[in-house]
VOGU-3710 file (C-alpha; in Angstrom, 3 decimals, decimal comma):
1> xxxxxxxxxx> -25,042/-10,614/-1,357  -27,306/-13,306/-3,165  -27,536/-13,077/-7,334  -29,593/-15,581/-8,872  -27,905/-18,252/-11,419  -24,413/-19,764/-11,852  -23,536/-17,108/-14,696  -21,673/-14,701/-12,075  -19,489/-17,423/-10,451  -18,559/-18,837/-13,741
11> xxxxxxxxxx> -17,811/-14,832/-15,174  -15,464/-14,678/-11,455  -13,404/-17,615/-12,584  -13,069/-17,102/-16,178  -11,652/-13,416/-14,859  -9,720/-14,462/-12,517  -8,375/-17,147/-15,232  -7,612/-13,994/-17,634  -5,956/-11,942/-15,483  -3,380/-15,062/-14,704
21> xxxxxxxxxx> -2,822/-15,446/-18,421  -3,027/-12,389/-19,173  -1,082/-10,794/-16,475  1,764/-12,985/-16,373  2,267/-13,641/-20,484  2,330/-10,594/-21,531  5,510/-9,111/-22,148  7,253/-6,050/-20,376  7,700/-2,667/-22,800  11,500/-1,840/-23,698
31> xxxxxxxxxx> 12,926/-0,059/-21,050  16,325/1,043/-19,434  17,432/-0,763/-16,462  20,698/1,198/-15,857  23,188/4,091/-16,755  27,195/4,011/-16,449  28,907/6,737/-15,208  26,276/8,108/-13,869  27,538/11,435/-13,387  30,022/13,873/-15,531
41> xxxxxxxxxx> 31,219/17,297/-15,178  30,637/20,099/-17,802  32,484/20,523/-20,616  33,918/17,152/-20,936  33,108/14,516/-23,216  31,586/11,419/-21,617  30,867/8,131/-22,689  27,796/6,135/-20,870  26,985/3,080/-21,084  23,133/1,955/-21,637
51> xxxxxxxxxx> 22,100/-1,458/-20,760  18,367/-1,833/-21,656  15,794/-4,674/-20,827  13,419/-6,219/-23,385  14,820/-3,955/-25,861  16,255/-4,339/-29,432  19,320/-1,794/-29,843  19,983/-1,770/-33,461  23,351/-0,481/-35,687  20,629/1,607/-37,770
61> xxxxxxxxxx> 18,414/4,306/-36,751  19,232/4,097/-32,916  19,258/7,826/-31,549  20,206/8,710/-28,047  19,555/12,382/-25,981  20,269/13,646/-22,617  16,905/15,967/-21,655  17,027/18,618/-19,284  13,569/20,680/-19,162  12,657/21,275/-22,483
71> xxxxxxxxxx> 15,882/21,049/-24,302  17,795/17,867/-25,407  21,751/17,181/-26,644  21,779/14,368/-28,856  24,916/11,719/-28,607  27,865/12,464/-30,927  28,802/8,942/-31,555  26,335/5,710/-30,774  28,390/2,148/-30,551  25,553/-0,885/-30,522
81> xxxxxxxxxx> 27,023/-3,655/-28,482  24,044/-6,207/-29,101  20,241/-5,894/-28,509  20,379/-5,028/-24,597  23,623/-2,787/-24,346  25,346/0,197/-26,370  27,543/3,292/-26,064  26,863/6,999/-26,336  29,419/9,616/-25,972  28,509/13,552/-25,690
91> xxxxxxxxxx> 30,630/16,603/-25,570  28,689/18,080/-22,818  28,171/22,167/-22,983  29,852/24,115/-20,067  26,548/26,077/-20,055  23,362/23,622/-19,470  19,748/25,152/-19,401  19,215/25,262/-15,611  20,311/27,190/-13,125  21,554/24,820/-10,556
101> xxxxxxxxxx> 25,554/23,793/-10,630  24,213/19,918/-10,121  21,930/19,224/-12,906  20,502/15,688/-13,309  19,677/15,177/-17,115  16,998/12,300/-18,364  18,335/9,672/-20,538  16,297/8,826/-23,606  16,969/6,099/-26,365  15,154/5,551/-29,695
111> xxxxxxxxxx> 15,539/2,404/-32,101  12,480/1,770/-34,927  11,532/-1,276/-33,545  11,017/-0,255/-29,699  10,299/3,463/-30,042  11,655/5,769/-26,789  12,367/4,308/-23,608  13,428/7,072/-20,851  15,572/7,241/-17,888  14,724/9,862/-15,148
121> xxxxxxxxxx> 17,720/11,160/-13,408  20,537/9,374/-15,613  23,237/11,311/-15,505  24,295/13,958/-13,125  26,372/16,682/-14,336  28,271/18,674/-12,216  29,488/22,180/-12,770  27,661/24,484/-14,725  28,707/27,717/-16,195  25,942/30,560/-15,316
131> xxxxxxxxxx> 27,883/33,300/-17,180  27,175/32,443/-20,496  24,291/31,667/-22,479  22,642/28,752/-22,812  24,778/26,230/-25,625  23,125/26,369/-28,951  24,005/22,612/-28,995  20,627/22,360/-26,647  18,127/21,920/-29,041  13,956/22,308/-28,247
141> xxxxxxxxxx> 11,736/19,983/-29,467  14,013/17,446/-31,144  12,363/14,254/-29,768  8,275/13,443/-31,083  6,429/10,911/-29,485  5,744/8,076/-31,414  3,095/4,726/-30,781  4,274/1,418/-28,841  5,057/-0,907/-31,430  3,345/-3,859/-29,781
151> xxxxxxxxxx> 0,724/-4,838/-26,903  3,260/-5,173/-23,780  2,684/-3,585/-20,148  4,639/-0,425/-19,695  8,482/-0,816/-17,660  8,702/1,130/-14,460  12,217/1,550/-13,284  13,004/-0,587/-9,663  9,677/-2,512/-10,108  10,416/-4,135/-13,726
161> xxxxxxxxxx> 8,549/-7,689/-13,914  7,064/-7,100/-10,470  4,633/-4,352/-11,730  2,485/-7,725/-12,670  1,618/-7,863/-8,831  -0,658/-5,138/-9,271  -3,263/-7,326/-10,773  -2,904/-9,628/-7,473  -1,524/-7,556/-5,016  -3,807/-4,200/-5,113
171> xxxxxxxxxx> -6,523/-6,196/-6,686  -6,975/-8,528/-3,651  -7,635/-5,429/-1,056  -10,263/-3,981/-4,035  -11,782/-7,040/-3,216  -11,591/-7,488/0,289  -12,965/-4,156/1,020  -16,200/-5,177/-0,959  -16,412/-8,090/1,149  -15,809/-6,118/4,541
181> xxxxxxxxxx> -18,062/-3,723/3,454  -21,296/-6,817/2,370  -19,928/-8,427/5,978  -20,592/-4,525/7,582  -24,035/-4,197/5,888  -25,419/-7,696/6,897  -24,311/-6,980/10,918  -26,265/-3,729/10,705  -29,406/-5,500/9,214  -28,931/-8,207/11,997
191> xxxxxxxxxx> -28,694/-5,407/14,339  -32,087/-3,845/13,285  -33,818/-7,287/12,298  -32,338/-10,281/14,500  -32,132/-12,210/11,182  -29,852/-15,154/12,039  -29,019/-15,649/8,140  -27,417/-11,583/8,440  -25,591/-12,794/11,122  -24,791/-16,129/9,111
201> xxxxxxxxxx> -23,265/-13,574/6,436  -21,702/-11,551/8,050  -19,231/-14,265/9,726  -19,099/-16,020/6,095  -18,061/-13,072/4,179  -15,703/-11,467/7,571  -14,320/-14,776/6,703  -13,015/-14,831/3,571  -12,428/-11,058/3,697  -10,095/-11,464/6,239
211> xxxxxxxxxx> -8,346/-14,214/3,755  -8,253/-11,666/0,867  -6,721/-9,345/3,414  -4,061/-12,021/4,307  -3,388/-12,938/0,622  -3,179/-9,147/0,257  -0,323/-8,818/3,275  1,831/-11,642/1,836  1,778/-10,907/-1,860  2,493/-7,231/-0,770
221> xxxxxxxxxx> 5,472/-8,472/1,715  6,900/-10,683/-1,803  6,585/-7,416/-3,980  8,265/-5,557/-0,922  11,282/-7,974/-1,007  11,900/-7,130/-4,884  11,263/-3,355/-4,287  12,350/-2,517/-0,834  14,710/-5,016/-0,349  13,059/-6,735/2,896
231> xxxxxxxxxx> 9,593/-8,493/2,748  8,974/-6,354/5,942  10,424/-2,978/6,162  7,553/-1,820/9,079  6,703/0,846/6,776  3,505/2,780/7,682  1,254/0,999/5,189  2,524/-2,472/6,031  1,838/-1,652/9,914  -1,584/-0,143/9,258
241> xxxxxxxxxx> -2,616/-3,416/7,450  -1,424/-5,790/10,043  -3,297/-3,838/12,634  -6,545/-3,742/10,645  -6,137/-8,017/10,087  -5,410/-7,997/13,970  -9,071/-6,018/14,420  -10,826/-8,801/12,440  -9,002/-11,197/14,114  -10,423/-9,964/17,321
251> xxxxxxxxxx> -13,691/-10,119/15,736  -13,962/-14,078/15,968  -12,102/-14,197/19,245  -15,494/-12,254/20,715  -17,570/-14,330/19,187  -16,067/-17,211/20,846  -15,464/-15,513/24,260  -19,514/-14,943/25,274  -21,344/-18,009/26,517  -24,630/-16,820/25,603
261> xxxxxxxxxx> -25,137/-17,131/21,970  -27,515/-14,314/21,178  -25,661/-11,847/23,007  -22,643/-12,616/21,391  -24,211/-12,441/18,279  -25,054/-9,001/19,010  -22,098/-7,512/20,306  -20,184/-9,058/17,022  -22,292/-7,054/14,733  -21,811/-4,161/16,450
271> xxxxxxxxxx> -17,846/-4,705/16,360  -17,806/-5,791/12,898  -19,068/-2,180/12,067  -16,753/-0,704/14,234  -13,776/-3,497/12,434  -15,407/-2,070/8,993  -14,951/1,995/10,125  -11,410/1,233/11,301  -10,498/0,536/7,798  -11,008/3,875/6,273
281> xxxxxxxxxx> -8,806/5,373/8,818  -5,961/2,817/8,849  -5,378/2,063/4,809  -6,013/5,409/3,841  -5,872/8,350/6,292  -2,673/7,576/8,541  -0,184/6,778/5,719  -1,013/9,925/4,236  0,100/11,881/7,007  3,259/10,481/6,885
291> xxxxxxxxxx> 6,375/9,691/4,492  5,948/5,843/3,280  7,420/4,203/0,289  4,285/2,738/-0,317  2,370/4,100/-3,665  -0,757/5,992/-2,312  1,169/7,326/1,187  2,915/10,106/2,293  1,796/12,198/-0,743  2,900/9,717/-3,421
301> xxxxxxxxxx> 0,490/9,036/-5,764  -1,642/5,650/-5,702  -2,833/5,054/-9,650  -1,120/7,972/-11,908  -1,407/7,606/-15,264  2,585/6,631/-15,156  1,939/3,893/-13,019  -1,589/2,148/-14,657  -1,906/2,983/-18,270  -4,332/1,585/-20,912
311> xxxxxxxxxx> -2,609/-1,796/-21,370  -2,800/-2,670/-17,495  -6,075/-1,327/-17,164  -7,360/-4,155/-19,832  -6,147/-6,512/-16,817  -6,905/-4,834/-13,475  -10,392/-4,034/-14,085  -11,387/-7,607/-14,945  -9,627/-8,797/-12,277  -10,861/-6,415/-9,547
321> xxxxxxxxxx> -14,082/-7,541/-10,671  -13,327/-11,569/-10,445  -12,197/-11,601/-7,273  -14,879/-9,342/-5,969  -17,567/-12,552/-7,748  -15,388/-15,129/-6,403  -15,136/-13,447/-2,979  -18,876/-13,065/-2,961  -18,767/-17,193/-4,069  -16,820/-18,148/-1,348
331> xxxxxxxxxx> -18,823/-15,986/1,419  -21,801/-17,736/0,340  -20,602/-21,095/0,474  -19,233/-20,455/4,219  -22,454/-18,972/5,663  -24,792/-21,807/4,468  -22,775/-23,716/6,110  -23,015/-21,866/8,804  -26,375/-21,742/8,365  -26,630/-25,689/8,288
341> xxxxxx> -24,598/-26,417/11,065  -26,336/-24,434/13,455  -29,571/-25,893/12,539  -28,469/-29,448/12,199  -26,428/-29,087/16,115  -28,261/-29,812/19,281
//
């Protein structure tokens, strides 16, 4: 890949440079970090406690509800301990609007300042009485939606602060599959055309693919540690992408192993388009056929709206596209060099 000018390497850095900012100074969106008791039986009063995270619990206008379906109870009595940690006690119905006899209930605080923050799966409640009717104390549509009160990235339960590594993280394999995929294109044109600069190219940009890919595998493995509790857990996505670094790997062990020069040229390019074809199958096939804690595997889903909303995607596009122009930067560094040292050696 060859663009004219210095504008694109200069438009790689300065997005790269945003995204760092950007990614990293921005704050985190109220959210709540953890219930206590976390289950109750029906027709008792309980009392939970709610410790929240970036959040601003105030003595005035604070409203709390336990959601199940479409129907809410809201808390009979609300004790604000400071900005991070309150009380809420309900009288819970001995009829709840399900028919299971375990019923898991969503937690869901208002204040003015932060708006709603939710908790799936607060509070189980156990018992439920299936002979009577519904409670009337289960009210529909008692909770509106309302607009974030300031520019922050959204708070995902278990990832918290860590849902920043998505602009590094996932954005380094966006990248590194561009690169794989310039590295592919250039061994099939040396294939057809002998062209010493494809060949040149595609080393250079297998290269610093295959660093991308690396970066990728240890800023996944740090996420994994905060997450998953182990920086490697052999999950199916983590094995699949070791494998496919191995397969590169391999790639300039061949071209080391012929003697002849041309020959091993050849047989490179034809393995770095197998190497390249390997990929789709590895990252995204097998981990779908199989249960993986890994976003994107086993059925969960990769980029929901839940998971990259507006605010995130100000940062993730930029940056998917600065690494791709500083990828490309780098790959064309490393194959004139290439270029020149094969020229300039006897």
């Amino acid at each position: 890949m060859q663009i004219q000018g210095w504008w694109w390497k200069w438009l790689g850095v300065i997005l790269i440079f945003y995204s760092l900012l950007v990614g990293l100074l921005v704050p985190l969106g109220p959210g709540i970090t953890s219930v206590s008791p976390n289950t109750a039986k029906h027709g008792e009063v309980v009392e939970i406690k709610i410790e929240g995270y970036n959040t601003n619990f105030a003595k005035e206008g604070t409203k709390v509800w336990l959601k199940v379906k479409d129907r809410a109870i809201g808390a009979d009595h609300i004790q604000v301990i400071d900005r991070r940690n309150m009380r809420a006690s309900f009288a819970m119905p001995r009829s709840l609007p399900s028919k299971d006899t375990i019923v898991n209930l969503t937690l869901i605080t208002y204040t003015p300042n932060d708006g709603h923050s939710v908790l799936p799966s607060a509070l189980f409640v156990i018992g439920n009485d299936l002979s009577q009717q519904t409670s009337d104390e289960w009210k529909a549509n008692i909770i509106s939606t309302d607009m974030p009160a300031s520019f922050h990235f959204p708070f995902r339960n278990i990832l918290a602060e860590t849902i920043r590594n998505t602009y590094y993280h996932v954005v380094l394999w966006f990248a590194m599959m561009i690169i794989f995929l310039i590295s592919m294109i250039s061994s099939v044109r040396h294939i057809r055309t002998g062209s010493l600069d494809a060949d040149h190219k595609a080393l250079g940009y297998a290269s610093v693919g295959t660093l991308l890919g690396i970066l990728g595998i240890l800023t996944g493995a740090v996420w994994a540690k905060n997450t998953w509790g182990a920086y490697w857990s052999f999950d199916v996505k983590q094995n699949m992408s070791a494998i496919a670094m191995l397969i590169y790997a391999a790639y300039f062990i061949l071209r080391q192993s012929i003697s002849d020069p041309d020959l091993a040229k050849r047989f490179a390019a034809v393995y770095n388009i197998f190497a390249f074809c390997m990929l789709i199958p590895l990252l995204y096939i097998i981990p779908r056929m199989t249960d993986s804690l890994h976003p994107g595997s086993g059925g969960n889903p990769a980029f929901g709206s839940e998971d990259l909303d507006n605010t995130m995607r100000m940062v993730f596009y930029p940056a998917i596209i600065g690494w791709i122009l500083f990828g490309c930067w780098m790959s064309n560094v490393t194959w004139r060099y290439l270029r020149i040292r094969d020229r300039t050696s006897p």
